[in-house]
C-alpha positions in Angstrom: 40.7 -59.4 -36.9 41.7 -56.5 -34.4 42.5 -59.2 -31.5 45.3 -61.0 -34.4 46.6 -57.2 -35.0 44.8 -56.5 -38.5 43.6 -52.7 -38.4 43.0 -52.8 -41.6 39.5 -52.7 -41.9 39.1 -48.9 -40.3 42.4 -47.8 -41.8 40.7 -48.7 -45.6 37.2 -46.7 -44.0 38.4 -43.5 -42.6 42.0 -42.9 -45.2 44.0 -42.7 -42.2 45.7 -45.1 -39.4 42.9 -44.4 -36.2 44.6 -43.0 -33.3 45.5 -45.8 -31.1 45.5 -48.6 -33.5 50.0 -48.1 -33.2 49.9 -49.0 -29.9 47.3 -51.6 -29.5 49.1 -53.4 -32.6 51.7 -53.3 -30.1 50.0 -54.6 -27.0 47.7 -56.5 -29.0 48.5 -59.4 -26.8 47.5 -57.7 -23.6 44.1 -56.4 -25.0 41.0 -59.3 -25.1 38.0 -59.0 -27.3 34.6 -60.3 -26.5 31.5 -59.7 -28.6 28.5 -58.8 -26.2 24.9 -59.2 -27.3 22.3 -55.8 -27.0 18.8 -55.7 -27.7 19.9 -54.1 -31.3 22.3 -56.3 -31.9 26.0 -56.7 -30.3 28.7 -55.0 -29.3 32.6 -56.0 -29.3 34.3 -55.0 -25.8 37.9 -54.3 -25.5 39.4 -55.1 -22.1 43.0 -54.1 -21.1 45.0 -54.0 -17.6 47.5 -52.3 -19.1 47.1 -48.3 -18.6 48.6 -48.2 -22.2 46.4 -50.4 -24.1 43.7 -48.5 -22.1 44.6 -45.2 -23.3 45.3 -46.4 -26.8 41.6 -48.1 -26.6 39.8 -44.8 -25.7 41.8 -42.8 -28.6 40.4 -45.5 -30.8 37.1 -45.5 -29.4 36.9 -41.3 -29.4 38.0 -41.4 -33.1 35.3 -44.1 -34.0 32.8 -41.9 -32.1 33.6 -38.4 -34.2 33.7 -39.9 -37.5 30.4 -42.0 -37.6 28.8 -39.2 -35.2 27.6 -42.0 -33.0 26.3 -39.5 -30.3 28.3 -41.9 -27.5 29.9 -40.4 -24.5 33.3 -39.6 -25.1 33.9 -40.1 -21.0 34.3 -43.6 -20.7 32.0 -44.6 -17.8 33.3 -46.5 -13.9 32.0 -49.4 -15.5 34.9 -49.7 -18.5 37.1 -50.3 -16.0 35.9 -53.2 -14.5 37.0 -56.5 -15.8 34.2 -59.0 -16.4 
C-alpha cells in the first residue's frame, strides 16, 4: 500500500497524518519497499537515495516508534544507509 502512496492505514490508527507520510507521498516513487524475514516474523524496509525521502522516512519511523512504544532506537544505525 505505502509503495502505491496509500497512508491510509496509520492515518485511520493514530487520528492524525504521521510526520513524513507528505513527503514520501511525494517521493513515493524514489522510495522502494522490501519485506525482510526475522526470526519473529518480518519486517518491511524502506530504502531511499534521496536525502528527502530519507528524512521523511525516519520522521515516519520516529513517530511509529513513540506511539506503539516499540523500545527501538530512535538513531537510525550506519547500516540504514546502505543500499542492499
Amino acid at each position: 500500500m505505502f509503495s502505491a502512496g496509500n497512508f491510509d492505514v496509520p492515518m485511520f490508527i493514530h487520528d492524525t497524518t504521521p510526520p513524513g507520510v507528505p513527503m514520501m507521498k511525494k517521493l513515493q516513487s524514489e522510495i522502494h519497499y522490501r519485506y525482510q524475514e526475522t526470526d519473529t516474523g518480518g519486517k518491511v524496509v524502506m530504502d531511499a537515495v534521496n536525502p528527502e525521502a530519507v528524512k521523511a522516512i525516519h520522521e515516519f519511523f520516529r513517530f511509529q516508534i513513540t506511539e506503539h512504544q516499540t523500545g527501538d532506537t530512535m538513531k537510525p544505525s550506519r547500516d540504514d544507509f546502505k543500499r542492499q
